[in-house]
MDTraj code that builds the backbone (N, CA, C; nanometers):
import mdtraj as md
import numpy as np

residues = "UNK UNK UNK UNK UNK UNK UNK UNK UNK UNK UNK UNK UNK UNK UNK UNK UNK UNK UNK UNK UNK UNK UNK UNK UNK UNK UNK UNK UNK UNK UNK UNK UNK UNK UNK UNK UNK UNK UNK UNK UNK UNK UNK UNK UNK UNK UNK UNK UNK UNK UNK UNK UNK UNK UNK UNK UNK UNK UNK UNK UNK UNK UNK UNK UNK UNK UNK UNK UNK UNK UNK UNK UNK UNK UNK UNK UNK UNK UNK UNK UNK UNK UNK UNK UNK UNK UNK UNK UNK UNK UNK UNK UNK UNK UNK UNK UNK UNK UNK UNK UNK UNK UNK UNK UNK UNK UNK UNK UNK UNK UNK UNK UNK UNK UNK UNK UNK UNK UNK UNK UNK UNK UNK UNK UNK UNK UNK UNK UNK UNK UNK UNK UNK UNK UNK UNK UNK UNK UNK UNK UNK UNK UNK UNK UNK UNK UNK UNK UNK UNK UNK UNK UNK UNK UNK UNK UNK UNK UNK UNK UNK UNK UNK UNK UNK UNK UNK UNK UNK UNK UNK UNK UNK UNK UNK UNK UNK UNK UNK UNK UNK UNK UNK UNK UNK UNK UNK UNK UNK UNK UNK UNK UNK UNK UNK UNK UNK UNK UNK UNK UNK UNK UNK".split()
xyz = np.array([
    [-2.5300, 0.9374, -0.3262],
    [-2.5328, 0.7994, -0.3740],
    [-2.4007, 0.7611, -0.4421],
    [-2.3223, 0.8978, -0.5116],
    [-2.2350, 0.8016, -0.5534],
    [-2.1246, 0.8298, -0.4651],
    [-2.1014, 0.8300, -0.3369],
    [-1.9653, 0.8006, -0.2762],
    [-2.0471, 0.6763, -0.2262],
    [-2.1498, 0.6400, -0.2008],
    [-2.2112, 0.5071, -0.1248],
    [-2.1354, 0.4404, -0.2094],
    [-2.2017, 0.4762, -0.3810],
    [-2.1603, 0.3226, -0.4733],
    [-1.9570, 0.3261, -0.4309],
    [-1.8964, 0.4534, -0.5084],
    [-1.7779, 0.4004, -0.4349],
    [-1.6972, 0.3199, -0.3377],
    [-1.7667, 0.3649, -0.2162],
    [-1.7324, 0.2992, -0.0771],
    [-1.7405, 0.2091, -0.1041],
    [-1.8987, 0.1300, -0.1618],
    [-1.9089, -0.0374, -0.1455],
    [-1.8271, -0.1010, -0.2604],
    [-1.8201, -0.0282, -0.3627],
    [-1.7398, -0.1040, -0.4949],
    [-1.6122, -0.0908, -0.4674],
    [-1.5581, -0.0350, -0.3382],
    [-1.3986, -0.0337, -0.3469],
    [-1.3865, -0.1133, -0.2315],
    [-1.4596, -0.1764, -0.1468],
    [-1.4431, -0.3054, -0.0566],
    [-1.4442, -0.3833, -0.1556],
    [-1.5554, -0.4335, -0.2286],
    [-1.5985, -0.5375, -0.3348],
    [-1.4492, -0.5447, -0.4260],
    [-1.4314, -0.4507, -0.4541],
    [-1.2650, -0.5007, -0.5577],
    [-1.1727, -0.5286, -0.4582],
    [-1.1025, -0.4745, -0.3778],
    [-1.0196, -0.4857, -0.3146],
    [-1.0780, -0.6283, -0.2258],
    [-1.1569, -0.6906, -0.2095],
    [-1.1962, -0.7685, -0.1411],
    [-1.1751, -0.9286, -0.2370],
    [-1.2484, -0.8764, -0.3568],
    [-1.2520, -1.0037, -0.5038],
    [-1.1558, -0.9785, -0.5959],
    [-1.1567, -0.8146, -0.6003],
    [-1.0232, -0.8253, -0.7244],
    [-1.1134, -0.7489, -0.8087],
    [-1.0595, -0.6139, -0.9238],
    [-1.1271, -0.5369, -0.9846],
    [-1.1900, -0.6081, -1.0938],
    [-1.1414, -0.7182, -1.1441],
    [-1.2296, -0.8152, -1.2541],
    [-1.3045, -0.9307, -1.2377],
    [-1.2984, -0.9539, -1.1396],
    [-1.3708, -1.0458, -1.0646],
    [-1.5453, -1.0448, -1.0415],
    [-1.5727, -0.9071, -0.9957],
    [-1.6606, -0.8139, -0.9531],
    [-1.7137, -0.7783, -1.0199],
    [-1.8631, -0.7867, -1.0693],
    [-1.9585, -0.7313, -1.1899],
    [-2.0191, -0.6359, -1.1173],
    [-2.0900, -0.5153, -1.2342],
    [-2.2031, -0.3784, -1.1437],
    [-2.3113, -0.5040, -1.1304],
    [-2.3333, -0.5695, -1.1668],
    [-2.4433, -0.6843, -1.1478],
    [-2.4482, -0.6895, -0.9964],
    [-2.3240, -0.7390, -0.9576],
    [-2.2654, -0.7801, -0.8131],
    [-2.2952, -0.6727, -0.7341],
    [-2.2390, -0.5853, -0.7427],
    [-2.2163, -0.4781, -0.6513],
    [-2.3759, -0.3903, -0.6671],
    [-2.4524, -0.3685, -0.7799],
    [-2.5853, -0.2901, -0.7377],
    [-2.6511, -0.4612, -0.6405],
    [-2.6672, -0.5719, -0.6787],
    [-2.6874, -0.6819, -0.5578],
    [-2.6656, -0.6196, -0.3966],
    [-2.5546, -0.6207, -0.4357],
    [-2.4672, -0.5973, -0.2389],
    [-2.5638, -0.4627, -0.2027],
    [-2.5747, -0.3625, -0.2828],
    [-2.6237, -0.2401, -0.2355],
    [-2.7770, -0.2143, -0.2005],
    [-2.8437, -0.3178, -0.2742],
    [-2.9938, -0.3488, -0.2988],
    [-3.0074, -0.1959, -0.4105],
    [-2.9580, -0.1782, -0.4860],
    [-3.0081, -0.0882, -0.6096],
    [-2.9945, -0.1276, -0.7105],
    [-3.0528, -0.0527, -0.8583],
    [-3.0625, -0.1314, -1.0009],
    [-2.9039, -0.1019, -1.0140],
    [-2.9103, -0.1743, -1.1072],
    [-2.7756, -0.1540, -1.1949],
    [-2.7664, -0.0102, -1.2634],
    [-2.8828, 0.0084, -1.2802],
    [-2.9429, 0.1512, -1.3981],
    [-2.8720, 0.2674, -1.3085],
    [-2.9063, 0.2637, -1.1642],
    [-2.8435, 0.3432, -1.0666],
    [-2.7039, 0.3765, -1.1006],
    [-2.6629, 0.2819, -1.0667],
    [-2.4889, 0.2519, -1.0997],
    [-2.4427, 0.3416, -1.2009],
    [-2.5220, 0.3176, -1.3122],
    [-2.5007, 0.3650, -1.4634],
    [-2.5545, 0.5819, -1.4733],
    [-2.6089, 0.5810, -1.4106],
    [-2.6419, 0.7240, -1.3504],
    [-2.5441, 0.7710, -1.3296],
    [-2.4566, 0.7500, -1.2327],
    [-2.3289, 0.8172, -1.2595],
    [-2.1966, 0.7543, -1.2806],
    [-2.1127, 0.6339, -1.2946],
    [-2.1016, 0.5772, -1.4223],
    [-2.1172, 0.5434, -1.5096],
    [-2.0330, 0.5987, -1.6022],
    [-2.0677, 0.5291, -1.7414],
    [-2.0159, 0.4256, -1.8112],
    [-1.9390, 0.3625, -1.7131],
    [-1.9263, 0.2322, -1.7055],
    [-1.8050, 0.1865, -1.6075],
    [-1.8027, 0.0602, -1.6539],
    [-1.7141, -0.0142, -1.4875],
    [-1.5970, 0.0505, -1.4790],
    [-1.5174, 0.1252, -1.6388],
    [-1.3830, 0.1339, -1.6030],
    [-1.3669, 0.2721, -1.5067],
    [-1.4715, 0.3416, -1.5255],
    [-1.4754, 0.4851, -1.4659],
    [-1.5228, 0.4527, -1.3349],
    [-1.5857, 0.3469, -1.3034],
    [-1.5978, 0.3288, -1.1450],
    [-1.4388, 0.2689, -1.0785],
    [-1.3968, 0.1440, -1.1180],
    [-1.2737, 0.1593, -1.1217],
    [-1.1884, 0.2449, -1.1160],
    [-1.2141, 0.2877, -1.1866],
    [-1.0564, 0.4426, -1.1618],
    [-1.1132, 0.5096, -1.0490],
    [-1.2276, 0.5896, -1.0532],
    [-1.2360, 0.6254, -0.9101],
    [-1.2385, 0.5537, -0.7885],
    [-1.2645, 0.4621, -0.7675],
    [-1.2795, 0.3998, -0.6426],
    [-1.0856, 0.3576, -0.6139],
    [-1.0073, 0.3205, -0.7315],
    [-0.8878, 0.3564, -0.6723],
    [-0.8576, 0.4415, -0.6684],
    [-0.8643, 0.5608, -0.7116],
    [-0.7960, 0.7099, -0.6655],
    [-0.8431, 0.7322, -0.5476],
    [-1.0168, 0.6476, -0.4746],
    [-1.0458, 0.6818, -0.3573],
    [-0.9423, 0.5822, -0.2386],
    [-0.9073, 0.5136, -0.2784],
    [-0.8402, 0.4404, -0.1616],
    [-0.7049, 0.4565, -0.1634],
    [-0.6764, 0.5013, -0.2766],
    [-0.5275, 0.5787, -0.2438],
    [-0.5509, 0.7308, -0.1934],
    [-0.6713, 0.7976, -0.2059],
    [-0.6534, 0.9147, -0.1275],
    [-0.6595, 0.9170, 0.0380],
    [-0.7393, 0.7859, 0.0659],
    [-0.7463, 0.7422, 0.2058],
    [-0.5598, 0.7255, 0.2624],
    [-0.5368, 0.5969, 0.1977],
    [-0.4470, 0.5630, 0.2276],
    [-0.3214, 0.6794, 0.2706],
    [-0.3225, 0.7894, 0.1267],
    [-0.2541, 0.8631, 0.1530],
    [-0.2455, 0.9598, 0.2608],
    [-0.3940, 1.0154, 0.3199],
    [-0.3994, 1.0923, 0.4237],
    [-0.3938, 1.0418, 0.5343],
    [-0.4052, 0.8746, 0.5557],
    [-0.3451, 0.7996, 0.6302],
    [-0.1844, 0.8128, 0.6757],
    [-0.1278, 0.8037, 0.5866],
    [0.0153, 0.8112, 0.6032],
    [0.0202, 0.9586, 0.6239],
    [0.0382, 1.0866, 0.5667],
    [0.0714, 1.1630, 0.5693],
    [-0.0036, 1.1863, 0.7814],
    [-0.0829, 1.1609, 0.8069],
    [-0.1062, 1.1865, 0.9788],
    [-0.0151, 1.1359, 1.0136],
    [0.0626, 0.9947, 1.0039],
    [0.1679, 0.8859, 1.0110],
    [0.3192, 1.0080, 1.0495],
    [0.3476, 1.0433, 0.9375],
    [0.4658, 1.0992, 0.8862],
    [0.4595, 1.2722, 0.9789],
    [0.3267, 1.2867, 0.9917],
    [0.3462, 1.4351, 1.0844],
    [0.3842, 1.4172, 1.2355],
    [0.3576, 1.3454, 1.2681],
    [0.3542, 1.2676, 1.4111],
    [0.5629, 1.3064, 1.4156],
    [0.5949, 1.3163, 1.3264],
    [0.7104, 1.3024, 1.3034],
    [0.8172, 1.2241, 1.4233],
    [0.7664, 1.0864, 1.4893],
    [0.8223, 1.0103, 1.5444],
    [0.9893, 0.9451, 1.4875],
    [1.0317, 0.8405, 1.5828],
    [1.1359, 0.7230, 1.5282],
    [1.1455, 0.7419, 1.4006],
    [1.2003, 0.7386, 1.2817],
    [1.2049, 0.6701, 1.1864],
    [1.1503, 0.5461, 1.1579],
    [1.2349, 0.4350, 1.2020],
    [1.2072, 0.3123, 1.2171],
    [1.0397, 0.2660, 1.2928],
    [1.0404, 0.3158, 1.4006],
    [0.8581, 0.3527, 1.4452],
    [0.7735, 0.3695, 1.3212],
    [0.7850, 0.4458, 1.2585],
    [0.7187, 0.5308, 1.1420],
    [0.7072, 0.3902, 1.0429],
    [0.7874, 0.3609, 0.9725],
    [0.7862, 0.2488, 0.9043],
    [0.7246, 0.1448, 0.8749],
    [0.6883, 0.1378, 1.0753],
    [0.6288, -0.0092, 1.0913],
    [0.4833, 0.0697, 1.1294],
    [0.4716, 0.2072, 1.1591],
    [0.3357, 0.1526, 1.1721],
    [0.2455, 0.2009, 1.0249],
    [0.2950, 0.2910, 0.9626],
    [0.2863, 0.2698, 0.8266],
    [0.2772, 0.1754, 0.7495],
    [0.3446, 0.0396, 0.7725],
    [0.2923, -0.0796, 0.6732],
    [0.1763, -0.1387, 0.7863],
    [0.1748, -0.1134, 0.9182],
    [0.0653, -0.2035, 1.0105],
    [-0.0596, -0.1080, 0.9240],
    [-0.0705, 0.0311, 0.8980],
    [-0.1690, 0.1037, 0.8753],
    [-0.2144, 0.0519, 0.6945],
    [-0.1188, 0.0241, 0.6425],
    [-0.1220, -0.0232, 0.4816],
    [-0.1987, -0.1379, 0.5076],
    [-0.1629, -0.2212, 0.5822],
    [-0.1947, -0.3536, 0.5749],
    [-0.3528, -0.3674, 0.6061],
    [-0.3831, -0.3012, 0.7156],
    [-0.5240, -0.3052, 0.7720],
    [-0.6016, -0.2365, 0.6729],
    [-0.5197, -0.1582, 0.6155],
    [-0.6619, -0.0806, 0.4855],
    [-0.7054, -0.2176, 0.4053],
    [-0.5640, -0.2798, 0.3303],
    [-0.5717, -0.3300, 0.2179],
    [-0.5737, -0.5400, 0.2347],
    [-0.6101, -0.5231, 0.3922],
    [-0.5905, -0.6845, 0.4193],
    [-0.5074, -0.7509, 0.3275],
    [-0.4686, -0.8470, 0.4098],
    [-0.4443, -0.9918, 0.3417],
    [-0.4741, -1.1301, 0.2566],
    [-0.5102, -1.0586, 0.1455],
    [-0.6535, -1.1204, 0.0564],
    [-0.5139, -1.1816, -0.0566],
    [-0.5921, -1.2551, -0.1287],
    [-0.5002, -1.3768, -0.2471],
    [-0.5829, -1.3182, -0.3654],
    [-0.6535, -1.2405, -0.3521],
    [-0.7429, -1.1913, -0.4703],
    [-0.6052, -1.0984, -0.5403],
    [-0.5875, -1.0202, -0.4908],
    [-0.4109, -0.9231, -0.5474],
    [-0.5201, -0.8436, -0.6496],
    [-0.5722, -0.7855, -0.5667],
    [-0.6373, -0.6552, -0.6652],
    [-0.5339, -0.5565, -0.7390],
    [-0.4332, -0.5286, -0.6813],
    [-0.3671, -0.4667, -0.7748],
    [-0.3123, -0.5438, -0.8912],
    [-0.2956, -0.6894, -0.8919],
    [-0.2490, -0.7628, -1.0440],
    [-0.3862, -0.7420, -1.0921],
    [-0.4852, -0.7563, -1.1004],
    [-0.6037, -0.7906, -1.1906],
    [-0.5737, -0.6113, -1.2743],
    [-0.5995, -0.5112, -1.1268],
    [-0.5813, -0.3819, -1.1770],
    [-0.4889, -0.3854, -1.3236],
    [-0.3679, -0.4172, -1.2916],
    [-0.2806, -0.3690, -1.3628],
    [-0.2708, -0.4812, -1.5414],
    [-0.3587, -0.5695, -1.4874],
    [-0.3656, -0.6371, -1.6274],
    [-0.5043, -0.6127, -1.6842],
    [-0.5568, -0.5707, -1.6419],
    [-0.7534, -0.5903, -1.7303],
    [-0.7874, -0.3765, -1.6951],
    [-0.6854, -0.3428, -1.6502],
    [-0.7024, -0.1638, -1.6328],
    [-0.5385, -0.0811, -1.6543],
    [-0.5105, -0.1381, -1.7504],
    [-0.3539, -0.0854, -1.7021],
    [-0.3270, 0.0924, -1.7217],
    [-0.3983, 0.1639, -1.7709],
    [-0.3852, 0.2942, -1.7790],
    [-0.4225, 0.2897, -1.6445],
    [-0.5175, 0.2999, -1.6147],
    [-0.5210, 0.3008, -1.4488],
    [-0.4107, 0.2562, -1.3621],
    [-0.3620, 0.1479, -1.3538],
    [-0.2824, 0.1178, -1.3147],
    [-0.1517, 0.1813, -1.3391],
    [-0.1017, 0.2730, -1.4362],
    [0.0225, 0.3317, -1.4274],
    [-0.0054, 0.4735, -1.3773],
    [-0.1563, 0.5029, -1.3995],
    [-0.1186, 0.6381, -1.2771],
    [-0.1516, 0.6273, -1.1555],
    [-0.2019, 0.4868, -1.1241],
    [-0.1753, 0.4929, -0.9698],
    [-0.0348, 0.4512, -0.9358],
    [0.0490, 0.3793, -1.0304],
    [0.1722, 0.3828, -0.9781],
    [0.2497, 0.4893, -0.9482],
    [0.2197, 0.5863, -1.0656],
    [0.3263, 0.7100, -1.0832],
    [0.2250, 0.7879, -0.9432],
    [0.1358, 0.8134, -0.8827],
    [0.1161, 0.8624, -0.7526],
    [0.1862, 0.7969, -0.6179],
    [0.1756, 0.6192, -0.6674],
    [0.2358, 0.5772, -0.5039],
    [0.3905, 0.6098, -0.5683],
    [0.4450, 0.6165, -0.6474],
    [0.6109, 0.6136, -0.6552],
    [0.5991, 0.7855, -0.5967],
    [0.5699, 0.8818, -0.6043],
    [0.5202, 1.0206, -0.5664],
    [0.5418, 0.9996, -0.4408],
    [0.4353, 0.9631, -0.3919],
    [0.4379, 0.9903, -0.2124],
    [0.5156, 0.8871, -0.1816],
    [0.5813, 0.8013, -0.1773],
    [0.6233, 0.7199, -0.1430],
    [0.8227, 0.7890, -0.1352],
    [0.8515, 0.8299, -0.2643],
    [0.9463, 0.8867, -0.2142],
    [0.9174, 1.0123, -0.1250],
    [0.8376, 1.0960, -0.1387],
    [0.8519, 1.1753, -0.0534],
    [0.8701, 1.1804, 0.0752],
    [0.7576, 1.0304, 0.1192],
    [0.7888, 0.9950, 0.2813],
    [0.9205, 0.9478, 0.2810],
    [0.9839, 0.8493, 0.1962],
    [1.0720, 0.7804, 0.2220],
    [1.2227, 0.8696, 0.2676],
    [1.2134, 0.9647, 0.1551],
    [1.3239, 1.0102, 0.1512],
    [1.3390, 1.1741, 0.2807],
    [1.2208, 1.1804, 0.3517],
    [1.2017, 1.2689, 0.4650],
    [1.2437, 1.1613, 0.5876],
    [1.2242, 1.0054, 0.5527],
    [1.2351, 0.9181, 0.6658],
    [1.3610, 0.9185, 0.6954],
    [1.4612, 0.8679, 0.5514],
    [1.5582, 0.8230, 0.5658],
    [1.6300, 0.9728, 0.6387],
    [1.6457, 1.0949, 0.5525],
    [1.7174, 1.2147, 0.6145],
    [1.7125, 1.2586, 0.7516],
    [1.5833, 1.2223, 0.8155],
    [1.5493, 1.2037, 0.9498],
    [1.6422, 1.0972, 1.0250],
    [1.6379, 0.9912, 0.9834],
    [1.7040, 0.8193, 1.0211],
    [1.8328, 0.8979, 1.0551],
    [1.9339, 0.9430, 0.9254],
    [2.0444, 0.9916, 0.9627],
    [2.0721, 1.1234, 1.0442],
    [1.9952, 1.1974, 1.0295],
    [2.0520, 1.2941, 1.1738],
    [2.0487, 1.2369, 1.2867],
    [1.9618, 1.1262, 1.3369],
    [1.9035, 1.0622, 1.4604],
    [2.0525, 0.9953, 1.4804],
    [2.1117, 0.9663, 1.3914],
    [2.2025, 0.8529, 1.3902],
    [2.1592, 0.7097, 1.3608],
    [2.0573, 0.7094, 1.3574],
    [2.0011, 0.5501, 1.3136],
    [2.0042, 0.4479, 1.1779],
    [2.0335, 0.5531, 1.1164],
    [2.0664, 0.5505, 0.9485],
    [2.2080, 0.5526, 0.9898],
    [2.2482, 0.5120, 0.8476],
    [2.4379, 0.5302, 0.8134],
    [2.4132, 0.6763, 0.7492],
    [2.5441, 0.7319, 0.7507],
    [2.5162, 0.8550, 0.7204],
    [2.5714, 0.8782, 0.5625],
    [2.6008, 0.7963, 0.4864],
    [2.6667, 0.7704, 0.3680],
    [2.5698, 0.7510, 0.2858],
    [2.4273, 0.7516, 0.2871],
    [2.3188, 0.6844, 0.2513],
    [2.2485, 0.8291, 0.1412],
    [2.2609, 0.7744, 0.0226],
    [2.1699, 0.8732, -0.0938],
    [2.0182, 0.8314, -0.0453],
    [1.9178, 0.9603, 0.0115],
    [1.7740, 0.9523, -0.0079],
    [1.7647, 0.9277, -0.1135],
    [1.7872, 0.9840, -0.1818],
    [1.6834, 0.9726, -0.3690],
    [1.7092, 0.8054, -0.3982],
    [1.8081, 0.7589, -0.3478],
    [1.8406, 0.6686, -0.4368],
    [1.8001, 0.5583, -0.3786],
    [1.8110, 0.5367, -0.2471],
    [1.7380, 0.4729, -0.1271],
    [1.5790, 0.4411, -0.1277],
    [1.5539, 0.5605, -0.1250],
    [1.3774, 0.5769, -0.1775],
    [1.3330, 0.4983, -0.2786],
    [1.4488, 0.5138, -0.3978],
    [1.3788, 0.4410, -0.5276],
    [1.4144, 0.2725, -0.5263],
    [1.4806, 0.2462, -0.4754],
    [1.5013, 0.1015, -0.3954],
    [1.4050, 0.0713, -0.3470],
    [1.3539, 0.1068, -0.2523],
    [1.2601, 0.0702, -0.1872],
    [1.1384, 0.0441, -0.2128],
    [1.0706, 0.1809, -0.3299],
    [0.9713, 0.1955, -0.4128],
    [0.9797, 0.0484, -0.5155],
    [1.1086, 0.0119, -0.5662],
    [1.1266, -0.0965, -0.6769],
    [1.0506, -0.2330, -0.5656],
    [1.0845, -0.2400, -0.4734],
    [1.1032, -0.3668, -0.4137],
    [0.9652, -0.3987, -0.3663],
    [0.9106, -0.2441, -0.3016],
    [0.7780, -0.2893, -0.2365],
    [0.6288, -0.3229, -0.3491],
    [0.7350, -0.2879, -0.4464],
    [0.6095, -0.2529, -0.5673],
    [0.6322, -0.4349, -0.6407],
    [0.7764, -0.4613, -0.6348],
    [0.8009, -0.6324, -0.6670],
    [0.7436, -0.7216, -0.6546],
    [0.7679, -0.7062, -0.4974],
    [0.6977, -0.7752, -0.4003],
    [0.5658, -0.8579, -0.4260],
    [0.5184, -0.7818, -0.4902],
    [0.3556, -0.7792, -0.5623],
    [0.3251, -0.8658, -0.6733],
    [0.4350, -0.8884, -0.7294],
    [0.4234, -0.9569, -0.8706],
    [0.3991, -1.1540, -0.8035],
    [0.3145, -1.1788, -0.8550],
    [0.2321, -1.3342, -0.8521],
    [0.3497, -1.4378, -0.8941],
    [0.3803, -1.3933, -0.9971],
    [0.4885, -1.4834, -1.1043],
    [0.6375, -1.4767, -0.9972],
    [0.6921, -1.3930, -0.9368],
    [0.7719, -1.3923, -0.8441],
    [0.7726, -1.4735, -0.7018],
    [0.6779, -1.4213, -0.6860],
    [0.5731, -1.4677, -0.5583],
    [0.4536, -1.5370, -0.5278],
    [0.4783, -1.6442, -0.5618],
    [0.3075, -1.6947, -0.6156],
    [0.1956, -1.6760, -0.4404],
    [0.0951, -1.6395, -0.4678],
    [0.0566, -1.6385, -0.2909],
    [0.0175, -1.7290, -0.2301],
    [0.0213, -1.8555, -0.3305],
    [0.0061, -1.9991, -0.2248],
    [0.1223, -2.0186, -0.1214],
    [0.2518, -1.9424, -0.1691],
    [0.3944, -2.0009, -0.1063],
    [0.3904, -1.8590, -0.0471],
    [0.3414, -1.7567, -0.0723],
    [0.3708, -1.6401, 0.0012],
    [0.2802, -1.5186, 0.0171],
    [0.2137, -1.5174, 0.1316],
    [0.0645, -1.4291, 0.1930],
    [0.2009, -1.2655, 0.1874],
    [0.0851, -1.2086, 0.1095],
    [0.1116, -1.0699, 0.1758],
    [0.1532, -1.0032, 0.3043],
    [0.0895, -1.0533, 0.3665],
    [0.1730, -1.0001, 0.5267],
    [0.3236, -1.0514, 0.5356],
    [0.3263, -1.1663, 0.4888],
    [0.4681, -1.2044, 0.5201],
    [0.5929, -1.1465, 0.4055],
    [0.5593, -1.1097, 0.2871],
    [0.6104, -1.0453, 0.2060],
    [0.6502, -0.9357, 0.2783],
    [0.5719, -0.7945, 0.3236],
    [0.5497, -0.6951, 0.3351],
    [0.6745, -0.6610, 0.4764],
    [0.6386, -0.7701, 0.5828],
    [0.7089, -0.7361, 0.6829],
    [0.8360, -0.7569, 0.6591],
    [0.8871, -0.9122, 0.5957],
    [0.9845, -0.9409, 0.5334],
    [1.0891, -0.8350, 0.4427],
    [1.0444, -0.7937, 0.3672],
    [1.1010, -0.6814, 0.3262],
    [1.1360, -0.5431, 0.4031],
    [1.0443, -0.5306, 0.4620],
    [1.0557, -0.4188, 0.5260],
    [1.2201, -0.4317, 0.6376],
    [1.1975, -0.5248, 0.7137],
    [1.3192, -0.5696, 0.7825],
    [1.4910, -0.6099, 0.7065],
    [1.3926, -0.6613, 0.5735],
    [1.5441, -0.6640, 0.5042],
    [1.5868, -0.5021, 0.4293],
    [1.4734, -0.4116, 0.4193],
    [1.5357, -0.2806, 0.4177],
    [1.5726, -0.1857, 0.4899],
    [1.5627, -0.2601, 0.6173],
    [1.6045, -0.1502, 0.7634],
    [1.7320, -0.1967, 0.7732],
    [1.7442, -0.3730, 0.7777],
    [1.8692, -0.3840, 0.7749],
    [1.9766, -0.3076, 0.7285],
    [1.9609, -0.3114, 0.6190],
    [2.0507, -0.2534, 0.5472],
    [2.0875, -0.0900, 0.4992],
    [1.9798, -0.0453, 0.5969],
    [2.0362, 0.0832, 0.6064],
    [2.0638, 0.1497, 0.7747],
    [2.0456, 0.0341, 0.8432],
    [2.0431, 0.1183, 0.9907],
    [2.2043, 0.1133, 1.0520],
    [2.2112, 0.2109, 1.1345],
    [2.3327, 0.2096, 1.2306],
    [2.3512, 0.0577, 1.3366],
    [2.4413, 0.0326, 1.3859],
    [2.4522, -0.0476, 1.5059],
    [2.3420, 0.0644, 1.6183],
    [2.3423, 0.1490, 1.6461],
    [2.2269, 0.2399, 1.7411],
    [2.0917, 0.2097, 1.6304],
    [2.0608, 0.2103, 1.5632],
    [1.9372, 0.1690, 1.4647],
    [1.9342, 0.0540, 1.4469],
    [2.0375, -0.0838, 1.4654],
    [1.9891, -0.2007, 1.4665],
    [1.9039, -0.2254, 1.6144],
    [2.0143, -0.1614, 1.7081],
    [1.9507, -0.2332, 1.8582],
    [1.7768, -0.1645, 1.8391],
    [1.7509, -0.0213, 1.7626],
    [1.5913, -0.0302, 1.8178],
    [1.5285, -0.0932, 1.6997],
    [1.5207, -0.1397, 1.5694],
    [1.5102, -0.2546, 1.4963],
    [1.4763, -0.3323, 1.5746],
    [1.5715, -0.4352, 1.6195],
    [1.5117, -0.5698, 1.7109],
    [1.4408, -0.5186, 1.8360],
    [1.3993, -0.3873, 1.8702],
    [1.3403, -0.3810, 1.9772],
    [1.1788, -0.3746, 1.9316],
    [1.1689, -0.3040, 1.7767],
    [1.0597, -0.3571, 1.7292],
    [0.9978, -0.4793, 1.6403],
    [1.1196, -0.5580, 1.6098],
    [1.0647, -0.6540, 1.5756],
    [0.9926, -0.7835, 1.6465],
    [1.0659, -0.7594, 1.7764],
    [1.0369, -0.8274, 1.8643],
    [0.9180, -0.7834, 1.9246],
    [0.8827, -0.6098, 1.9240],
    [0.7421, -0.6214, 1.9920],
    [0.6171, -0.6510, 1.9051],
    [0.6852, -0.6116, 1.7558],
    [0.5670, -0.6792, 1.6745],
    [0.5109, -0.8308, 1.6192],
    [0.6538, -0.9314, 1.6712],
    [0.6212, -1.0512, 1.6578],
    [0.5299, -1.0962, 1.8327],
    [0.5664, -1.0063, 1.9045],
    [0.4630, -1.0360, 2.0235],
    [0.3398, -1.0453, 2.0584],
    [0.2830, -0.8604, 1.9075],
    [0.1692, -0.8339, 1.9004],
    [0.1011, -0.9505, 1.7930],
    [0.1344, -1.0210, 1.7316],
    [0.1245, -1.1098, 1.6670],
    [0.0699, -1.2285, 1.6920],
])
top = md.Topology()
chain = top.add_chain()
for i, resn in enumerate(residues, 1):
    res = top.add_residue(resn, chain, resSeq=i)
    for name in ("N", "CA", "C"):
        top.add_atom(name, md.element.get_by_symbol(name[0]), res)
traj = md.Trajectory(xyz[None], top)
């Protein structure tokens, strides 16, 4: 019962937003008491924290299948944010702002995990990128990585980005292209536009 309650309370946030969402709500959605709920939480913030450590453990073993495949670089990238995106849709709810303002201990160790794996893929991508030649070869991983980590994590902020003027998908891809840019070869631009173009097709 309690990975059920998980499962459904981590659609329900990620769907409304972690404060949005009462155990009221969610024993509703499940057809069980609330009392249930409370059986093995002991309260919302501890369902919260787990249900994000559960969707970042998804996410993560998501990517890490991603990253073994050990394809393109640039391949890798894109289907890594196509795979991000489909976990975490395109919702205006921004579960991670509510997270990080009404749970913020939570919220800084799920950061300090995605800044974790995030360089790790990143900086296996980029060292990859440059032997391929697709990368410039002048290019610091560590430092590259943490660029990237700053920007995709930015990206996110409401007050920057309000999401009436700017949907998540378009953030996400947007960036992503303005960080290939700027690190790929002329041989890494031409397959760049060979995927941007097939993903504005699939589109």
């Amino acid at each position: 019962m309690k990975e059920k309650i998980i499962l459904k309370a981590s659609e329900l946030f990620l769907k409304f937003g972690f404060k949005s969402v009462t155990m009221d709500e969610i024993a509703q959605e499940m057809a069980i008491s609330k009392k249930t709920i409370y059986t093995h939480f002991k309260n919302k913030t501890a369902l919260v924290k787990d249900c994000t450590f559960c969707v970042m453990d998804n996410i993560t073993s998501g990517i890490d299948e991603i990253c073994a495949l050990e394809q393109n670089p640039i391949e890798e990238l894109f289907d890594i944010k196509t795979f991000i995106m489909r976990k975490l849709e395109d919702d205006q709810s921004s579960p991670q702002y509510q997270l990080q303002r009404y749970y913020p201990e939570i919220s800084r160790k799920l950061h300090q995990g995605q800044f974790e794996k995030m360089m790790e893929c990143t900086k296996k991508n980029i060292e990859r990128g440059i032997a391929q030649g697709l990368y410039r070869s002048n290019l610091n991983p560590d430092f590259i990585g943490r660029l990237y980590f700053l920007g995709i994590t930015s990206i996110k902020d409401q007050k920057l980005f309000p999401p009436e003027s700017y949907s998540s998908k378009y953030l996400t891809e947007e960036y992503l292209e303005y960080h290939l840019r700027g690190i790929v070869t002329e041989k890494g631009l031409t397959t760049l536009k060979k995927f941007i173009k097939e993903h504005q097709t699939n589109d």
